[in-house]
N, CA, C and O of each residue as an XYZ file, in Angstrom:
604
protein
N      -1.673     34.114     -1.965
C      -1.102     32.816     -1.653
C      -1.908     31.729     -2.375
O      -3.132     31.756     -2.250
N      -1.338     30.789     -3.107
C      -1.855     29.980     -3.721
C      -2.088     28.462     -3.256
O      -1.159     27.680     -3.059
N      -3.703     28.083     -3.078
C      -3.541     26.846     -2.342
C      -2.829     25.992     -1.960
O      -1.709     26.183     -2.435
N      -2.864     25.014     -1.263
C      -1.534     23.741     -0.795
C      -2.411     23.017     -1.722
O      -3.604     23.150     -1.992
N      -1.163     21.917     -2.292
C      -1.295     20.978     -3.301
C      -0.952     19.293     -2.595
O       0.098     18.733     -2.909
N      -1.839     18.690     -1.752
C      -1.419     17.760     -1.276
C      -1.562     15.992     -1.748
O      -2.707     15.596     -1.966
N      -0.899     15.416     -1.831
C      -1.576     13.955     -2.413
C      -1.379     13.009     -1.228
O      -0.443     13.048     -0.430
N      -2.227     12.303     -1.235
C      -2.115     10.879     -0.356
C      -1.437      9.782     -1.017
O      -1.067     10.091     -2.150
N      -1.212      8.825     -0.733
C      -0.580      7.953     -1.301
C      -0.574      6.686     -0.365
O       0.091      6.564      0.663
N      -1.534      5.666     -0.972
C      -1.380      4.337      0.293
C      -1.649      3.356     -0.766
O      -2.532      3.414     -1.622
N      -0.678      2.363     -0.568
C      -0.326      1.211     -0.949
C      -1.493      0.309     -1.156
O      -2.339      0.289     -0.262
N      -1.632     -0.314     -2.031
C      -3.263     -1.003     -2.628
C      -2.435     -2.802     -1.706
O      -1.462     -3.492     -2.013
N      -3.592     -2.917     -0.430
C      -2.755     -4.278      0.376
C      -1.715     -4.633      0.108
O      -1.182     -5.506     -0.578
N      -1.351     -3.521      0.995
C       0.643     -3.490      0.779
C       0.981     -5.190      1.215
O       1.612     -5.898      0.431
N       0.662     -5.530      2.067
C       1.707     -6.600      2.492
C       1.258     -7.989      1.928
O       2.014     -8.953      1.811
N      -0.182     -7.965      1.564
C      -0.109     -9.088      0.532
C      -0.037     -9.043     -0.748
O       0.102     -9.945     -1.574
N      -0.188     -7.418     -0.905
C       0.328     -7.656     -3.018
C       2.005     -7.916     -2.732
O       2.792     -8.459     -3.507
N       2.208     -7.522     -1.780
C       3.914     -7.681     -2.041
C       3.974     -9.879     -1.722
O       5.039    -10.210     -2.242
N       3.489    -10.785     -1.317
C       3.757    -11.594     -1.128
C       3.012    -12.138     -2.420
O       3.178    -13.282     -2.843
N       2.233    -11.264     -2.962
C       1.800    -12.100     -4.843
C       2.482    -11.805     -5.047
O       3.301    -12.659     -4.708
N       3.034    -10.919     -5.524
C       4.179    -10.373     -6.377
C       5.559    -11.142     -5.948
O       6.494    -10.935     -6.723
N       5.816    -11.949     -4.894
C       7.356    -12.420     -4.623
C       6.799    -13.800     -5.379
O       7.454    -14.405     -6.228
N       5.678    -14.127     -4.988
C       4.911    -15.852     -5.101
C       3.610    -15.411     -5.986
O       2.451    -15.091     -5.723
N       4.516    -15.580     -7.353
C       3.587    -15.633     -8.779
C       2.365    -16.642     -8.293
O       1.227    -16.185     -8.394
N       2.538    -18.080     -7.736
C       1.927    -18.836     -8.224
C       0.604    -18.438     -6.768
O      -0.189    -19.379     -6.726
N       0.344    -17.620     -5.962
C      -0.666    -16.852     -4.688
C      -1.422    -15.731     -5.778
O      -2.459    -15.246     -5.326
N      -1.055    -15.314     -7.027
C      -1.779    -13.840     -7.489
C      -2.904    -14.673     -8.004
O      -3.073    -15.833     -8.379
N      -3.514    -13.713     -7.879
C      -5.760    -14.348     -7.716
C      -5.938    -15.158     -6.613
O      -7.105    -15.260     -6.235
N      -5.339    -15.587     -6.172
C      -5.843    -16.824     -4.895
C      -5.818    -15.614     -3.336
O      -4.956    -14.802     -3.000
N      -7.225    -15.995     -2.653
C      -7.450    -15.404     -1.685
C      -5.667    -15.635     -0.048
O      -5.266    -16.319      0.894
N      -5.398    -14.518     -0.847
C      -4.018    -14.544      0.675
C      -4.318    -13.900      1.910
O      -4.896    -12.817      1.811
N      -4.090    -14.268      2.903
C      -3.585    -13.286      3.871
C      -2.231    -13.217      4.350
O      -1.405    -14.054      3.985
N      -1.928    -12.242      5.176
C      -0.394    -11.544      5.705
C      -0.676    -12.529      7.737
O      -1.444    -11.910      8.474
N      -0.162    -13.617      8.222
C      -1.037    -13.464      9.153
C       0.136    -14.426      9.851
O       1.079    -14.811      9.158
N       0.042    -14.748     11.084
C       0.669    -15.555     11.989
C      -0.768    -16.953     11.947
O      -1.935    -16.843     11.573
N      -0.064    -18.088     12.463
C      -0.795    -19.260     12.204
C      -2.335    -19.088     13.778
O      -2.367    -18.588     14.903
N      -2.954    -19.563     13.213
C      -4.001    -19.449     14.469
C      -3.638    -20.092     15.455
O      -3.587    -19.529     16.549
N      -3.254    -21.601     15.292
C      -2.390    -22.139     17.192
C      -1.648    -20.665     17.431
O      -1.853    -20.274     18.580
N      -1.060    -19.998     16.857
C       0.120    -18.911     17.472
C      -0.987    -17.453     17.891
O      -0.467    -16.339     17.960
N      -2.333    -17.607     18.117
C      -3.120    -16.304     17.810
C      -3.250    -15.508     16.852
O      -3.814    -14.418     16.951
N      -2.791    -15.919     15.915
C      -2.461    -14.816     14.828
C      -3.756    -13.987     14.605
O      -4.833    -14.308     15.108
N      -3.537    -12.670     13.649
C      -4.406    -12.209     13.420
C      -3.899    -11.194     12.399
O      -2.870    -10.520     12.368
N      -5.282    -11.327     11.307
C      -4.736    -10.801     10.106
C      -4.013     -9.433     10.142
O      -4.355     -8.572     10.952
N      -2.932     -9.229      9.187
C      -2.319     -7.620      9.108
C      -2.578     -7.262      7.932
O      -2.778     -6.059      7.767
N      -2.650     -8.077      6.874
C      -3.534     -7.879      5.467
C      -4.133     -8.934      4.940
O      -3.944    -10.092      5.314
N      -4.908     -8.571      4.020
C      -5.774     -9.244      2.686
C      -5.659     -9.342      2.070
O      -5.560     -8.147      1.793
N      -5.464     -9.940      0.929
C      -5.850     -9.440     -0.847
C      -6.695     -9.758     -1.326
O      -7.179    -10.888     -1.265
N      -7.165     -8.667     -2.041
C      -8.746     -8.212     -2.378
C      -9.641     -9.747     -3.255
O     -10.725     -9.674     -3.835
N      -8.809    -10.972     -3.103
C      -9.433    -12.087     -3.407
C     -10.062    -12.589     -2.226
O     -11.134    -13.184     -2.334
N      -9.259    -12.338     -0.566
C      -9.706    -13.102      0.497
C     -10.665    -11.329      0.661
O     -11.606    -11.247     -0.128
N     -10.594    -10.915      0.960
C     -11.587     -9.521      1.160
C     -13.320     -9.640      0.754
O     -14.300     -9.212      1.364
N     -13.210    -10.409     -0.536
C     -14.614    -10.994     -1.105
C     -14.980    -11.804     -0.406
O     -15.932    -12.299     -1.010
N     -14.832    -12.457      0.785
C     -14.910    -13.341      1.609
C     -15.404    -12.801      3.000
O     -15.989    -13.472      3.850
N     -15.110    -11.641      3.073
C     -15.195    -10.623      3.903
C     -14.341    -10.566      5.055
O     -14.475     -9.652      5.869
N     -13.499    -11.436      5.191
C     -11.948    -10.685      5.511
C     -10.876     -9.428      5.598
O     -10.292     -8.895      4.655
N     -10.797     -9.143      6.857
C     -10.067     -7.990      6.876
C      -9.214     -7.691      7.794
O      -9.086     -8.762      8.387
N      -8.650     -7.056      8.221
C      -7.304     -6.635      9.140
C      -7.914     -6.678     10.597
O      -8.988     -6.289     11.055
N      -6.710     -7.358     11.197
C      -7.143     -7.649     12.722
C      -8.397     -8.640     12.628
O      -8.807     -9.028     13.722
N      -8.909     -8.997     11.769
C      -9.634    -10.503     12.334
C      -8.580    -11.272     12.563
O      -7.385    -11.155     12.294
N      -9.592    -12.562     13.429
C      -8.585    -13.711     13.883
C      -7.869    -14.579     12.563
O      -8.377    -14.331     11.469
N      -6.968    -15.368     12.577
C      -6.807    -15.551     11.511
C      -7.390    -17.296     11.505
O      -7.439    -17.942     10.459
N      -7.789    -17.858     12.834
C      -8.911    -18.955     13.184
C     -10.099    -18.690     12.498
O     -10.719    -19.611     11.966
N     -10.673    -16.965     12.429
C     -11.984    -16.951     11.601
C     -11.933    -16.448     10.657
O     -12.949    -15.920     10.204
N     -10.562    -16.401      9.881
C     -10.619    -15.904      8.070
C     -10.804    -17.234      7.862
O     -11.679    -17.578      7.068
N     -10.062    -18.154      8.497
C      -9.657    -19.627      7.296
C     -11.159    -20.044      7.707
O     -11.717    -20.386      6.664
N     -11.927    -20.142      8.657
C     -13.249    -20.725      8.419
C     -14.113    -19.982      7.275
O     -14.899    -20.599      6.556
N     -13.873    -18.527      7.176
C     -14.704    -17.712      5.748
C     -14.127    -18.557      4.848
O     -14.980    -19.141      4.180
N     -13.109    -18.818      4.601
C     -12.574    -19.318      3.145
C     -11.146    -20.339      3.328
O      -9.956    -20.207      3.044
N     -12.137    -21.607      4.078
C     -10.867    -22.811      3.854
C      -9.828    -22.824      2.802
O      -8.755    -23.408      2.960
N     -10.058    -22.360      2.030
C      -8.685    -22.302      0.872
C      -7.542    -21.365      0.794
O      -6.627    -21.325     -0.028
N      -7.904    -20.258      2.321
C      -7.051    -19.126      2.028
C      -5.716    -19.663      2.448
O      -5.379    -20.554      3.228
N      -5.079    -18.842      1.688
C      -3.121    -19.179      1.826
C      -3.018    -17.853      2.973
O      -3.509    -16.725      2.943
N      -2.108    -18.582      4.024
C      -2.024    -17.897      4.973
C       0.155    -17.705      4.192
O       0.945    -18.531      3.735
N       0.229    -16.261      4.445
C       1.714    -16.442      4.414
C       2.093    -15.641      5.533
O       1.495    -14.592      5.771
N       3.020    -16.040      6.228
C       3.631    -15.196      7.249
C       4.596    -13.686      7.200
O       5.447    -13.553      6.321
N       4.459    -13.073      7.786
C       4.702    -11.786      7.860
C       6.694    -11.521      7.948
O       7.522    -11.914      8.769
N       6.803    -10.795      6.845
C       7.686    -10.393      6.544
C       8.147     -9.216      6.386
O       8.435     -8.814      5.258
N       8.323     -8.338      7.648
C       8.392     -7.490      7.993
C       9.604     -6.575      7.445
O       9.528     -5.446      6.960
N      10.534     -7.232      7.620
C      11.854     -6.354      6.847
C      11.900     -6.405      5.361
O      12.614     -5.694      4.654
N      11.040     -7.345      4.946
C      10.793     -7.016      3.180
C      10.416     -5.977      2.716
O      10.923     -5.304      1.819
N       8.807     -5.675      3.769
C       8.109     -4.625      3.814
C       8.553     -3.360      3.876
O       8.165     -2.479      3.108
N       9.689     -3.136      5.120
C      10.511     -2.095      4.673
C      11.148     -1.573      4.017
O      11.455     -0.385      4.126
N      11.488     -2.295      3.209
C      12.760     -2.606      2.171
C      12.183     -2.079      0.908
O      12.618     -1.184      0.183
N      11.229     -2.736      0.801
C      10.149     -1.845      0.021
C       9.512     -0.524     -0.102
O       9.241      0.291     -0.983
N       9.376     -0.695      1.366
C       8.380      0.713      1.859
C       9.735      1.432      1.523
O       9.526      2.025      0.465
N      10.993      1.649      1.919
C      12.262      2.419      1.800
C      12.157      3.000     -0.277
O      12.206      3.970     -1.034
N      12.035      1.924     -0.233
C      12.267      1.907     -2.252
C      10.811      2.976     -2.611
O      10.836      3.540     -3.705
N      10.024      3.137     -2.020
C       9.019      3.756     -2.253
C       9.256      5.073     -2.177
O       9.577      5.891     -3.039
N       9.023      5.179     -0.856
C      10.079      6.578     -0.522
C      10.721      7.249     -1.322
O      10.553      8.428     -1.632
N      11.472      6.524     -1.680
C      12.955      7.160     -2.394
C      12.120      8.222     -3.399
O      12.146      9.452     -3.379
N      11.252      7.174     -4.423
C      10.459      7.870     -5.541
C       9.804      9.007     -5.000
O       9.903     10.027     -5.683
N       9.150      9.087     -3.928
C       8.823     10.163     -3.061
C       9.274     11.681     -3.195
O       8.829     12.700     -3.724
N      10.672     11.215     -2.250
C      11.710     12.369     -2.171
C      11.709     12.791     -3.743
O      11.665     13.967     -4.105
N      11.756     11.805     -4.531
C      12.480     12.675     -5.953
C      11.561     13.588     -6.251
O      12.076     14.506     -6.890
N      10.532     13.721     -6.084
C       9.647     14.855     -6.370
C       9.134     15.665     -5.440
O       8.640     16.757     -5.724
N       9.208     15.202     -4.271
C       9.464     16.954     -3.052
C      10.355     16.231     -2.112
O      10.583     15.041     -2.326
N      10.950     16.915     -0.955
C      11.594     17.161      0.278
C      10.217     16.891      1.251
O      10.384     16.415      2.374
N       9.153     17.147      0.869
C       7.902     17.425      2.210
C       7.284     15.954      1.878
O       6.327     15.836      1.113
N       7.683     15.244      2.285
C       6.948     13.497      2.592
C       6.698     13.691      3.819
O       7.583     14.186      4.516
N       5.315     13.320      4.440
C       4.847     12.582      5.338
C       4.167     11.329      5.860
O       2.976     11.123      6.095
N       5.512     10.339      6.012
C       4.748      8.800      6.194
C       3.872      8.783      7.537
O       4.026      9.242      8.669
N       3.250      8.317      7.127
C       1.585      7.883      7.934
C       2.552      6.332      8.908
O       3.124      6.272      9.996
N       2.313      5.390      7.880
C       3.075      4.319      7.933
C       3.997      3.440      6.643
O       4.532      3.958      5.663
N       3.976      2.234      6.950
C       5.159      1.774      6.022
C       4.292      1.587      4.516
O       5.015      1.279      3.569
N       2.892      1.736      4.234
C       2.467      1.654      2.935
C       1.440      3.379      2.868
O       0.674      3.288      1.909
N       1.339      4.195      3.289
C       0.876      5.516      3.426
C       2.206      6.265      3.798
O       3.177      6.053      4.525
N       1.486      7.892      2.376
C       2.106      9.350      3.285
C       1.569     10.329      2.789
O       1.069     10.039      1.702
N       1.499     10.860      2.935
C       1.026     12.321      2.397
C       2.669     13.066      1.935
O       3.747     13.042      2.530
N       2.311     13.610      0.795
C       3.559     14.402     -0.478
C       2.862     16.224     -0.704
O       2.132     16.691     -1.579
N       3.429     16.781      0.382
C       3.102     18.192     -0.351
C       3.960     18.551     -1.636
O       5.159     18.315     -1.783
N       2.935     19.293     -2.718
C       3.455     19.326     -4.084
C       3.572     21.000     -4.501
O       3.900     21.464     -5.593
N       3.202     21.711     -3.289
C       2.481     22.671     -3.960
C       3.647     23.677     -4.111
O       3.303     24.692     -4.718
N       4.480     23.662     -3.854
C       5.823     24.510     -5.074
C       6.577     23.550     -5.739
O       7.807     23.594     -5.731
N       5.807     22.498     -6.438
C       6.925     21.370     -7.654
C       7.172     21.685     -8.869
O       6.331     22.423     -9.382
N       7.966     21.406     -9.449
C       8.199     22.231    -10.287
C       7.792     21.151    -11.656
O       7.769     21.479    -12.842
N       7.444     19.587    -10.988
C       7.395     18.611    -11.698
C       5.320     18.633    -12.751
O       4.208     18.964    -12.340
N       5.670     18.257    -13.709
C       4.402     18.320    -14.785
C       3.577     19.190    -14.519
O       2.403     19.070    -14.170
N       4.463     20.478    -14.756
C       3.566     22.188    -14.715
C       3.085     22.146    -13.393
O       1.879     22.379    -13.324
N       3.758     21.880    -12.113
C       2.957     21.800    -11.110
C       1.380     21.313    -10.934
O       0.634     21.644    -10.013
N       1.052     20.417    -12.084
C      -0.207     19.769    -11.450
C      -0.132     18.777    -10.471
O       0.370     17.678    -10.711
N      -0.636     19.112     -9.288
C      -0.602     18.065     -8.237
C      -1.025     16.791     -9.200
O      -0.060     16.061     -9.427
N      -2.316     16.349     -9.841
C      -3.082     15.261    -10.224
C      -2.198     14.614    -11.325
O      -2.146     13.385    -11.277
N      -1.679     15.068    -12.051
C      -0.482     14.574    -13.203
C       0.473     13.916    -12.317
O       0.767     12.734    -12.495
N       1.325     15.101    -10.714
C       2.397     14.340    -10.270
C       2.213     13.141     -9.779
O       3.104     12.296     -9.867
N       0.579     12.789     -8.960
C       0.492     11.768     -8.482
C      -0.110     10.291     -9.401
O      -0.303      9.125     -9.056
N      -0.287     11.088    -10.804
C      -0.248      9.638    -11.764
C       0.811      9.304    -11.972
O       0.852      8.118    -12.298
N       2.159     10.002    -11.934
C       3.263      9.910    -12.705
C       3.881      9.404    -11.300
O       5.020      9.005    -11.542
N       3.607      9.275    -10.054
C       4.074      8.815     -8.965
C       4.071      7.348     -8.906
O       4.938      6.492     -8.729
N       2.186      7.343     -9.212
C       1.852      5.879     -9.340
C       2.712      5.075    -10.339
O       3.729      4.456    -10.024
N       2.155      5.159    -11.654
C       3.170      4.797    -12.962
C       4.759      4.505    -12.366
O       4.969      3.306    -12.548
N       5.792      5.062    -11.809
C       6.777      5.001    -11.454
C       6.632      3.953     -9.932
O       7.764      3.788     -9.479
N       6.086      3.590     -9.497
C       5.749      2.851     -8.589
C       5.754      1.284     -8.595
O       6.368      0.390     -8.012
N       4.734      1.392     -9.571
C       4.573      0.106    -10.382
C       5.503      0.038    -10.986
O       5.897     -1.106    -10.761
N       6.354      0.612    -11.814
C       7.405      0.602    -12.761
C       8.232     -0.142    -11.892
O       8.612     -1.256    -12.253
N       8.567      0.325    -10.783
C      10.024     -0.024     -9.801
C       9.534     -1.481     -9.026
O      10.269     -2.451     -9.215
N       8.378     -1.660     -8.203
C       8.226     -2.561     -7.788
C       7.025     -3.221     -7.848
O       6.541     -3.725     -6.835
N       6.365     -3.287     -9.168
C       5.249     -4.310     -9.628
C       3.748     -3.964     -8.791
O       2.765     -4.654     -9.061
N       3.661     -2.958     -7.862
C       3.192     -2.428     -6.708
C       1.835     -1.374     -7.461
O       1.945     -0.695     -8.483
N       0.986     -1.475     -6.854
C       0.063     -0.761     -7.375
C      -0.280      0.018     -5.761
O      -0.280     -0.568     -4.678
N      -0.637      1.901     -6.072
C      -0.935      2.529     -5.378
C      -2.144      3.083     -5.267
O      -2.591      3.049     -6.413
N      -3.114      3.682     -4.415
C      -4.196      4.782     -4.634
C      -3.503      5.948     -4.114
O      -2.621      5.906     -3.257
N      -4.072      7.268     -4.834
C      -4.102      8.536     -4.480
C      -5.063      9.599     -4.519
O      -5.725      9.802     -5.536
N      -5.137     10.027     -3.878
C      -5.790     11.014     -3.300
C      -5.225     12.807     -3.910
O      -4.233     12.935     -4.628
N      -5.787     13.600     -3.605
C      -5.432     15.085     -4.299
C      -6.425     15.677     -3.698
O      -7.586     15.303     -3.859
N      -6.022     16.873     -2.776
C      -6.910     17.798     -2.308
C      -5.579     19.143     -2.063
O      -4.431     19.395     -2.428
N      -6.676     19.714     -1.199
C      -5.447     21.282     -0.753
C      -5.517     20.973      0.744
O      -5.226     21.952      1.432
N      -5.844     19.803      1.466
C      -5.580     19.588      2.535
C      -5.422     18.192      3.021
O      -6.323     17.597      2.429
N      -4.845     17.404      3.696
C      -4.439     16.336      4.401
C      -5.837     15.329      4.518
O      -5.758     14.107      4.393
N      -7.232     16.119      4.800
C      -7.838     15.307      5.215
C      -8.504     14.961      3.979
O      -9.014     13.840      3.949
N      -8.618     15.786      2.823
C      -9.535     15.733      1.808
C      -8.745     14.513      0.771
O      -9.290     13.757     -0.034
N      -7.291     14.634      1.115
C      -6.724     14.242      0.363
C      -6.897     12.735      0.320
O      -6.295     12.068     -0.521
């Protein structure tokens, strides 16, 4: 029996690269994904401009904007996200039946009977990424092991 071929796959700050990417004029500027602080909000993402700040998920979003008065707060757009996360997917399926979403920017893709680039797991999941970005401007990380956790 020949090892399992598994890749990870999670979205590089899914929900604020997707709000650079809608709002050219937010890419490089420290964003967050967040509800307003009178409302409690609290961050659901970063982008890796407010992150240098040391900002991160589930802080308040009262004590990101004190790390970095300049951050652009944009509000959460949840059915975009899906809409997206769906379009992701899709690319998914085209190269196995065995997707397992984690959540709406993670899943794990068993590869290990594909028939796609000589069955190298590490080729399918560049050629995953590449097609990713291709479709929705979206940049991914991946992972490659013979098991879920390594991956």
């Amino acid at each position: 029996m020949s090892p399992r071929k598994i890749i990870h796959i999670d979205m590089d700050a899914f929900y604020a690269s997707v709000e650079q990417r809608d709002h050219p004029e937010w890419r490089g500027k420290p964003l967050i994904v967040a509800r307003a602080a009178e409302e409690r909000g609290v961050v659901a993402a970063a982008s890796y401009e407010a992150r240098r700040y040391g900002i991160h998920s589930a802080m308040s979003t009262h004590r990101a904007q004190q790390r970095c008065p300049q951050l652009i707060l944009a509000p959460p757009r949840f059915a975009v996200y899906r809409a997206v996360s769906l379009q992701i997917r899709a690319l998914m399926l085209a190269i196995t039946d065995t997707v397992e979403p984690l959540s709406l920017d993670e899943a794990y893709l068993d590869v290990s009977d594909s028939p796609h680039e000589n069955g190298s797991a590490t080729r399918i999941a560049e050629r995953l990424r590449a097609e990713i970005f291709a479709a929705t401007g979206l940049t991914a990380s991946a992972g490659v092991s013979y098991n879920k956790m390594l991956a």
